[in-house]
C-alpha positions as CSV (number, residue, x, y, z in Angstrom):
1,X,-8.8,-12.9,1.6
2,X,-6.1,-12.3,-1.0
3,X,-3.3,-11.9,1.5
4,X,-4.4,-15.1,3.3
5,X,-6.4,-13.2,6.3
6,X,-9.5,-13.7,7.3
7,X,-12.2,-10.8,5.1
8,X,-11.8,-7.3,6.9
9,X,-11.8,-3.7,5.1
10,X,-8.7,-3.3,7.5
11,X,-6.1,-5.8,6.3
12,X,-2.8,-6.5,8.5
13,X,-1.1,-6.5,5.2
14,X,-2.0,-3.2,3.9
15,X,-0.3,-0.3,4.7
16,X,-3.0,1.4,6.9
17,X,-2.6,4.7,4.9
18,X,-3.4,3.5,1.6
19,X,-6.2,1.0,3.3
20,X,-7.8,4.1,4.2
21,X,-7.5,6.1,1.2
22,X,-9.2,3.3,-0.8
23,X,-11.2,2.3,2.1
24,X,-13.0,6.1,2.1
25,X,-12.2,6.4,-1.7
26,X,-14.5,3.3,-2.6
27,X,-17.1,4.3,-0.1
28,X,-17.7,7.7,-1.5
29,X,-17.6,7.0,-5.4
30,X,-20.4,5.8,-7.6
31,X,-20.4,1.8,-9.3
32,X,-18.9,2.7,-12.3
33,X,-16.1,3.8,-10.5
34,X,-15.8,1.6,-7.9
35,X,-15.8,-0.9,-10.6
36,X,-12.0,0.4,-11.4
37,X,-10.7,-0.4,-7.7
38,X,-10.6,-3.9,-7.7
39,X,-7.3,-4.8,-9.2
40,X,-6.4,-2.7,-6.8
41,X,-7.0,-5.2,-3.8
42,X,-4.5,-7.3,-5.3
43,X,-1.9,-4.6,-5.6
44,X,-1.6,-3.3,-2.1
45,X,-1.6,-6.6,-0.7
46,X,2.3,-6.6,1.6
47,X,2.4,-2.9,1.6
48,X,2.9,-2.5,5.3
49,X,6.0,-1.0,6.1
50,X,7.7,0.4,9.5
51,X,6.2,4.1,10.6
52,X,8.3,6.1,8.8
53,X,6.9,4.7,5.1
54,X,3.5,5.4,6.2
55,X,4.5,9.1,7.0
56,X,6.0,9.2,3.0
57,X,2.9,7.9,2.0
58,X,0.5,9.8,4.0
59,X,3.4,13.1,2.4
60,X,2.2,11.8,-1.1
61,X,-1.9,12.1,-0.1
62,X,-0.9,15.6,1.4
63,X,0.6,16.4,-1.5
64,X,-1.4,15.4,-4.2
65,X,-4.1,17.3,-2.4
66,X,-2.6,20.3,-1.8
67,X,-1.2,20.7,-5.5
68,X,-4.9,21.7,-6.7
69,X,-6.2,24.7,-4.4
70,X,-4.6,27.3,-1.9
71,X,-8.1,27.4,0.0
72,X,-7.6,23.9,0.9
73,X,-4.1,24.5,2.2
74,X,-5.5,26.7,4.8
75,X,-8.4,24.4,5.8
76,X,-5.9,21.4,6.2
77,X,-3.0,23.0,8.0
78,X,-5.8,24.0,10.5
79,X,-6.4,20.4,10.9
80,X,-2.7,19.3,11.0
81,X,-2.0,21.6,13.8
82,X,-4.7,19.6,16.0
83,X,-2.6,16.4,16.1
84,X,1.0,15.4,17.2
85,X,3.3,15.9,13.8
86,X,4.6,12.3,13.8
87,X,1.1,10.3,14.7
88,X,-0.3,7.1,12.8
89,X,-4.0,8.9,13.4
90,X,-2.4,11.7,11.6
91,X,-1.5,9.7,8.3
92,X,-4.3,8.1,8.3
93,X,-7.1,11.4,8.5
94,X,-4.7,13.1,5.7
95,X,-5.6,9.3,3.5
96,X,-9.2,10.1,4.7
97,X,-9.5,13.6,3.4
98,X,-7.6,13.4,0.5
99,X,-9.5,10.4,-0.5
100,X,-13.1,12.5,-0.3
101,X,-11.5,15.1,-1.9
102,X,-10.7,12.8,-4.8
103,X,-14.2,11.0,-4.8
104,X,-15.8,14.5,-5.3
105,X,-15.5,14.7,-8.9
106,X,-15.2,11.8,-11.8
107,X,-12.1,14.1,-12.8
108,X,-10.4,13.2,-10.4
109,X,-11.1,9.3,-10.6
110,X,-7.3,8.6,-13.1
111,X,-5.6,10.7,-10.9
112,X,-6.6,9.2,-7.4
113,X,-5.8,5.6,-8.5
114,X,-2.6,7.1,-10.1
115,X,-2.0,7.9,-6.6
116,X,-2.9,4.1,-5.2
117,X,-0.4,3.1,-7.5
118,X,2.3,5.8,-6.4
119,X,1.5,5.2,-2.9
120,X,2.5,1.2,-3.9
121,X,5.7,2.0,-5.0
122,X,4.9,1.7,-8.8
123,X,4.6,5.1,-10.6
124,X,6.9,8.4,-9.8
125,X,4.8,11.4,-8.8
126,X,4.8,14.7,-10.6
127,X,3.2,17.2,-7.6
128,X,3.5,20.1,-9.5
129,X,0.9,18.5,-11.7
130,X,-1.4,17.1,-8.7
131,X,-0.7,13.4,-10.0
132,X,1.4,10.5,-10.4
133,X,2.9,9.8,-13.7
134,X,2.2,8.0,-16.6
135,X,5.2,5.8,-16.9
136,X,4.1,2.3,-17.1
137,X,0.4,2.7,-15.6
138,X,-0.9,0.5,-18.2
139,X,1.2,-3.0,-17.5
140,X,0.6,-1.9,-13.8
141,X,-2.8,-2.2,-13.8
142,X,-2.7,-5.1,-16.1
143,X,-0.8,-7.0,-14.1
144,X,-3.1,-6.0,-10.9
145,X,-5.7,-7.1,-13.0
146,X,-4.5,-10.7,-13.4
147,X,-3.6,-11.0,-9.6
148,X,-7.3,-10.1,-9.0
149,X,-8.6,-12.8,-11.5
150,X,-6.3,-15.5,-10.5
């Protein structure tokens, strides 16, 4: 509805990676958290790109995850050798997983929408810390938080 489509959790809009992500991330959290994905909406709204952005973003999720436990890098590169390297279905399962991995623990709840907002195009991301950076998080959400309300 904010993009001018008619209500679906699969916007034409939204870059089907990060629709994914938030689509699992919000389906797996508890209320107080979901609360925090709102403003959100707003921000990803005109976020689909051509193929090859999706595969950077889907790169980021991959990332991110794989920056906090050797164990999972086994599990996954299991998985990634099931499907063809340069698929859509591929980028979007890697937003799937990474986004229950993230749900699993409220410690992980800054981070993951850290990652929304790197997966945007707002923040840098510092993988060798498992997270986007801090730069200007706060007017980013601010401002996502007045799209939202207005």
């Amino acid at each position: 509805m904010l993009a001018g489509e008619p209500f679906s959790d699969e916007p034409r809009s939204v870059c089907p990676v990060i629709a994914e992500f938030l689509r699992t991330y919000n389906d797996q959290v508890d209320d107080e958290r979901r609360q925090d994905l709102y403003p959100y909406a707003s921000l990803v709204v005109g976020t689909r790109e051509e193929a090859a952005a999706e595969r950077r973003r889907a790169d980021l999720c991959l990332e991110w995850w794989l920056a906090s436990s050797s164990a999972r890098r086994v599990q996954l590169r299991r998985f990634l050798w099931m499907l063809p390297p340069s698929s859509a279905a591929r980028d979007v399962e890697v937003a799937h997983r990474t986004a229950r991995w993230a749900a699993g623990s409220p410690k992980r709840h800054r981070a993951a929408l850290e990652l929304v907002e790197t997966l945007v195009g707002q923040s840098p991301m510092r993988v060798e810390a498992g997270w986007p950076g801090d730069q200007p998080v706060a007017e980013r959400r601010e401002r996502a938080a007045l799209r939202a309300d207005g």
